[in-house]
N, C-alpha and C positions, 0 to 999 in steps of 0.2 A: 288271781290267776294271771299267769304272764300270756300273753297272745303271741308273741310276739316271732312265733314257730309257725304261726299261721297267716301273718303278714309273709315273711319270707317265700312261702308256699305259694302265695299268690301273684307275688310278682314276677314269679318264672311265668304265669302265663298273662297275666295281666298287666298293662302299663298305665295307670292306676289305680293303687286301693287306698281306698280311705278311712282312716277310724272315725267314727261319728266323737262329735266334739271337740277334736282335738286337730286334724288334719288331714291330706292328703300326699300317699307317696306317691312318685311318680316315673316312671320309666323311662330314659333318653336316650335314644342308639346311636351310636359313634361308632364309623365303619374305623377298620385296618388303617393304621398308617405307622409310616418310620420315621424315627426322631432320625435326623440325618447328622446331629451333634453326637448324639450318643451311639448311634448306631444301634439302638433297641428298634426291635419292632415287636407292636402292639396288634391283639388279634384283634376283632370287632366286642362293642362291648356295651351293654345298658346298664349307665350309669343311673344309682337311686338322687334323686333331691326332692326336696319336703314345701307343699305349699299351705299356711297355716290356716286358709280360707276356702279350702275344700273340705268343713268339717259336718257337711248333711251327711244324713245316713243312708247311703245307695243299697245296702242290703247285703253287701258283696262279703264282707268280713263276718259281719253277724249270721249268715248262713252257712260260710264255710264252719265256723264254730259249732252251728247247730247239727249240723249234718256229721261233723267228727267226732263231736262228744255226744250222742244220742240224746239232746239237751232240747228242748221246745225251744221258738225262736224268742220268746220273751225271756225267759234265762237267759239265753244267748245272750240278750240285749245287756240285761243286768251285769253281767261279767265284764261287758267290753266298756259299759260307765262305771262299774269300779278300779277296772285297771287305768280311766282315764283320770279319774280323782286322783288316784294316788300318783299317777307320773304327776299330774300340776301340782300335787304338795312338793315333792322332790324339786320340782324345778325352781318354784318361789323360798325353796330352804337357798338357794343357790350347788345345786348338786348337777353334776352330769350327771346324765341320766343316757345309758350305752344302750342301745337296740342292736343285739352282735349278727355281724353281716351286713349290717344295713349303714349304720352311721351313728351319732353319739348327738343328744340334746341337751342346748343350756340356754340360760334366760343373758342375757346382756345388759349390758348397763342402763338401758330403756327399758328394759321388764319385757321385751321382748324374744319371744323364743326365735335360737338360732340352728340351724343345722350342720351337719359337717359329717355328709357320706362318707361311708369305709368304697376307698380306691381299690384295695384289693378284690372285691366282694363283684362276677359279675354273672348279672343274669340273664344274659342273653345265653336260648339254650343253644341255638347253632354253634356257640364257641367255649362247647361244653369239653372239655381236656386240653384246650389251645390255652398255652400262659407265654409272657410275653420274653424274649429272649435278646440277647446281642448280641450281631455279629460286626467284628473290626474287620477294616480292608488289610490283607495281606503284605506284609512289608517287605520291599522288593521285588514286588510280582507284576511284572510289567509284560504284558497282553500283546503288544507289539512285538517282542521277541519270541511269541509262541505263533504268532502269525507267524514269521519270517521262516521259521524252525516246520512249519508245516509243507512250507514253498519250496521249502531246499527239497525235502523228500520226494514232492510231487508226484503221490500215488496215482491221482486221479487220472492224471497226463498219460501216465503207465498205462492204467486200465484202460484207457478211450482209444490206444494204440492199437490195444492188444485187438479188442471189439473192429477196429478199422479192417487191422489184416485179415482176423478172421473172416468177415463178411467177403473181402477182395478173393480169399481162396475159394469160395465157394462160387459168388457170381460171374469173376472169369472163364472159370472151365464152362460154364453153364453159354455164356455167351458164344464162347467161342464153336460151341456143339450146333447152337441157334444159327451160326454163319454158318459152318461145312454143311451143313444137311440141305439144304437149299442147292448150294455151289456145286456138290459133287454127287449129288443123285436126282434122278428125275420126279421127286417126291412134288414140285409143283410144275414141273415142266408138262406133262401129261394134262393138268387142271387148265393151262392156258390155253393148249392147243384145242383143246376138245371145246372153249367157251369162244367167240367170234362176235364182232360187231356188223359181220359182212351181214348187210340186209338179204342178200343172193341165198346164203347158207342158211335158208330157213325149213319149216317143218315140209315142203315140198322134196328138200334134198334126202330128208329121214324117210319119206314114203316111199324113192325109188331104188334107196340103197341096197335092198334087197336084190331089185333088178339087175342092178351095177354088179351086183357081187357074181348073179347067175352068169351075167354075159364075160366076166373075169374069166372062169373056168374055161368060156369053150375056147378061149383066145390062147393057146397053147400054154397051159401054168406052167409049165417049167421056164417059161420065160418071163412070165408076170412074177413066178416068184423069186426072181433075178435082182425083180425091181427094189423089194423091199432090205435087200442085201446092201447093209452099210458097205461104202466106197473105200478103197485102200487108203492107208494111212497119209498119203501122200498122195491125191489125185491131181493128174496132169489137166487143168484147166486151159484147152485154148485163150486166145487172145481176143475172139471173134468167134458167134455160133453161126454160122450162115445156113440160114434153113435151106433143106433139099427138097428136088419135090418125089412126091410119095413115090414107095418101089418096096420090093421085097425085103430089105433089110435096112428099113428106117422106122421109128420110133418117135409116138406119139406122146406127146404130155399135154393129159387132158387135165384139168381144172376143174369141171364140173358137166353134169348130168342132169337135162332139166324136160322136166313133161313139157313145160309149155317153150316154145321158140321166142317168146317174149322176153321172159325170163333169161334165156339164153343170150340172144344177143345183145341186153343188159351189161352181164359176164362178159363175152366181146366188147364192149367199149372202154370196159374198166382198162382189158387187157390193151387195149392202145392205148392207153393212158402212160402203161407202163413201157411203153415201145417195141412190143411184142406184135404180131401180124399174126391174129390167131383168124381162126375160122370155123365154124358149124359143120360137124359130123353123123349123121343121120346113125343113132344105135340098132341094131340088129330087134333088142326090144322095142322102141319107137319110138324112145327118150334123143333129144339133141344132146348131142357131148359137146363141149367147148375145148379145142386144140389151142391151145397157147402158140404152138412151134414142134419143129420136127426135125429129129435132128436122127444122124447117120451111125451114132456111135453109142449103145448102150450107157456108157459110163457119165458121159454127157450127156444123156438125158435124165441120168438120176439125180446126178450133180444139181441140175438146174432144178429137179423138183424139189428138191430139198431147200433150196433157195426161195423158190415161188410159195411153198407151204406156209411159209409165214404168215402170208398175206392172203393165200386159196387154201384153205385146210382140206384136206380130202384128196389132193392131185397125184395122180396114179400115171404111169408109163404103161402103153401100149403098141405092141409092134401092129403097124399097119401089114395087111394084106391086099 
């Protein structure tokens, strides 16, 4: 009986089988590589070779036998020492003796048996459809002219332009919206005047600003509401304010409104600081006002409160009586 459909079989998953009495095949993996003379590339590959001294009986061959031909393992056994008698007569006649797939046996001039794997035949099963192929380098085909041929056209350049402006048409308008909104409306103008570092302008001024407001009304409104009337386009600022002293048609710029006189003439000193001659005016309610100056001419005393507000948030014109 020939085996030798059953060796084959075994060395796709094993990397030694051995016939008892006669040898050992044996497995050997050789990754991918390219002949760079020939330009063949070779896929991965388990080469068979034969060693004559692995001839115990591991069990491996005589049970695949048993197990395929529904044979006991002692036939098994018997089959695989007959098919070994007869390859040794073949071989001492001087005969190759072919195991197809595998490689081809003969005895040499020592009486020694020789092998010689079939190269075609591989059993490595990952490079199960991969056969080995040539490719030649391209004649004429010179790499650096396809560079050069890519740089003339210079898409990329194009596109990274393109990406540039467009980004530029969107962020400019956007910036330029972020300036005007600021500059020409009073979208933060209102947030600074209302927030103060003035220590004076604290939660005492919010308690009597109600009072401020009551004692506004009796003070003739048609004239307090004078005050609040933006100045002509063009107002005539003397050269010099020279305070007058009190009479019926002079006007007050108070600065501040304070329960305690403490507090108050605090406000008065700030106010000589800034070279103003203000003084403490006793309110109708019983709050001290602080008078900056007093001056003879409506327009000029708005003028100047608009100026001082910077610095006294809150400062209102009122006509003395």
């Amino acid at each position: 009986m020939d085996i030798t459909a059953f060796i084959r079989e075994l060395l796709f998953g094993h990397d030694c089988v051995i016939v008892p009495g006669f040898g050992g095949f044996i497995g050997n993996y050789n990754p991918a590589h390219l002949d760079k003379n020939s330009g063949t590339f070779y896929p991965p590959v388990k080469q068979i070779s034969f060693n004559r001294n692995l001839n115990h009986n591991d069990g491996l061959l005589v049970g695949k036998i048993s197990e395929s031909t529904k044979i006991n393992y002692g036939d098994a056994r018997n089959l695989v020492e007959e098919f070994v008698t007869e390859l040794r007569r073949k071989l001492e006649k001087g005969e190759n003796v072919v195991f197809d797939n595998i490689g081809s046996f003969v005895n040499n001039q020592e009486g020694n048996i020789q092998f010689e794997p079939d190269r075609s035949a591989n059993y490595h099963l990952d490079s199960y459809g991969l056969e080995s192929f040539q490719c030649l380098p391209l004649d004429g085909y010179d790499v650096r002219k396809q560079i050069i041929r890519h740089i003339d056209k210079d898409p990329v350049r194009h596109a990274a332009m393109r990406k540039i402006l467009w980004r530029a048409a969107v962020i400019i308008p956007l910036l330029a919206v972020a300036v005007a909104i600021p500059l020409k409306t009073d979208l933060f103008k209102a947030r600074i005047e209302t927030t103060t570092m003035n220590p004076l302008v604290t939660a005492e001024f919010e308690n009597n600003k109600k009072a401020v407001e009551e004692d506004l009304k009796k003070e003739e409104p048609a004239k307090v509401e004078e005050s609040i009337i933006p100045v002509s386009e063009k107002p005539v600022v003397p050269e010099a304010v020279i305070p007058v002293p009190a009479k019926e048609d002079a006007y007050s710029l108070i600065t501040g409104s304070f329960k305690s006189e403490e507090n108050a003439m605090i406000q008065v000193n700030m106010l000589k600081e800034e070279g103003f001659t203000p003084e403490i005016v006793a309110a109708p309610n019983g709050f001290y006002r602080v008078c900056a100056m007093v001056c003879s001419d409506l327009n000029i005393a708005l003028t100047k409160k608009d100026s001082i507000s910077k610095k006294f948030p809150g400062a209102w014109v009122s006509k003395r009586k």
